[in-house]
N, C-alpha and C positions, 0 to 999 in steps of 0.2 A: 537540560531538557532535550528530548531527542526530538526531532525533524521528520515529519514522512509526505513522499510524493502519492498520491494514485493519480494514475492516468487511466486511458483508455484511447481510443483512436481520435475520439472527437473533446473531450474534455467535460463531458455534458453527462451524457447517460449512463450506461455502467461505472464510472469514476463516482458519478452519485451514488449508485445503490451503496456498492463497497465500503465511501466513506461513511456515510450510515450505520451499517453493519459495524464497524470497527469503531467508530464512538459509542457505540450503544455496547459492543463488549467493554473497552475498556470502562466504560463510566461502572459496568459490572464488575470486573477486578478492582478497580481505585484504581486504576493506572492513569486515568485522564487528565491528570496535572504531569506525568510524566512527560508525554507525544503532543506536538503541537501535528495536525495533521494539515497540506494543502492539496489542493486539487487541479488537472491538468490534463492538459492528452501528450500523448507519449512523443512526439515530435518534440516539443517542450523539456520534454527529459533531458536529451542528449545533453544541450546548456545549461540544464541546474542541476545533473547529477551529483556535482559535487558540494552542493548546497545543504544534504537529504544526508540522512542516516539510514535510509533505506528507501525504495521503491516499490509503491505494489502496484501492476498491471493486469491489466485485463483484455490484453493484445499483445501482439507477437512482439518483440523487444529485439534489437538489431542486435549483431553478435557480439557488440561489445560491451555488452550491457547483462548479458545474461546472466555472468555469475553475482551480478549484484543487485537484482530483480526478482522481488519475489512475486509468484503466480499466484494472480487475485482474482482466477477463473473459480475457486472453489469456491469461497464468500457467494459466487453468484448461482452456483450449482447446488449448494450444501453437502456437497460431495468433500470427504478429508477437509471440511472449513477448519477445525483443530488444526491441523498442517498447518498452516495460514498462521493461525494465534499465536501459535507454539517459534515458527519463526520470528514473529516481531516482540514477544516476551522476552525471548533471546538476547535480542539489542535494545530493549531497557536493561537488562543484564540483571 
């Protein structure tokens, strides 16, 4: 089973909508026994990056973080949300 963080600055608001959003797809594909998903603000990340099969944010991510971070401004935009899905289908592989 794969592992996912969302954050957000505060851990509270936008990390809610997003993880919402993303239970409610997968529960739509069958994938929701695949992703256990947890919730956070992004300060929190730095220490359990390595914990996580991926990360999705919804604030700016320090530079060491970015190529392993995926951008979960869309999810809240409905702009390119596909993008979004299409990476984390990826790493259920």
């Amino acid at each position: 089973m794969k592992r996912g963080l969302i954050v957000c600055g505060t851990g509270i608001a936008t990390s809610t909508i997003v993880i919402e959003k993303l239970k409610r797809w997968l529960k739509t594909k069958g994938l929701n026994d695949q992703i256990e998903l947890h919730q956070g603000k992004i300060s929190e990340s730095l220490t359990k990056q390595n914990d996580y099969d991926f990360i999705v944010s919804t604030t700016i991510v320090p530079d060491e973080m970015t190529d392993t971070v995926i951008n979960g401004v869309p999810l809240l935009t409905g702009i390119e949300e596909n993008v979004v899905y299409e990476q984390i289908k990826n790493i259920i592989g």
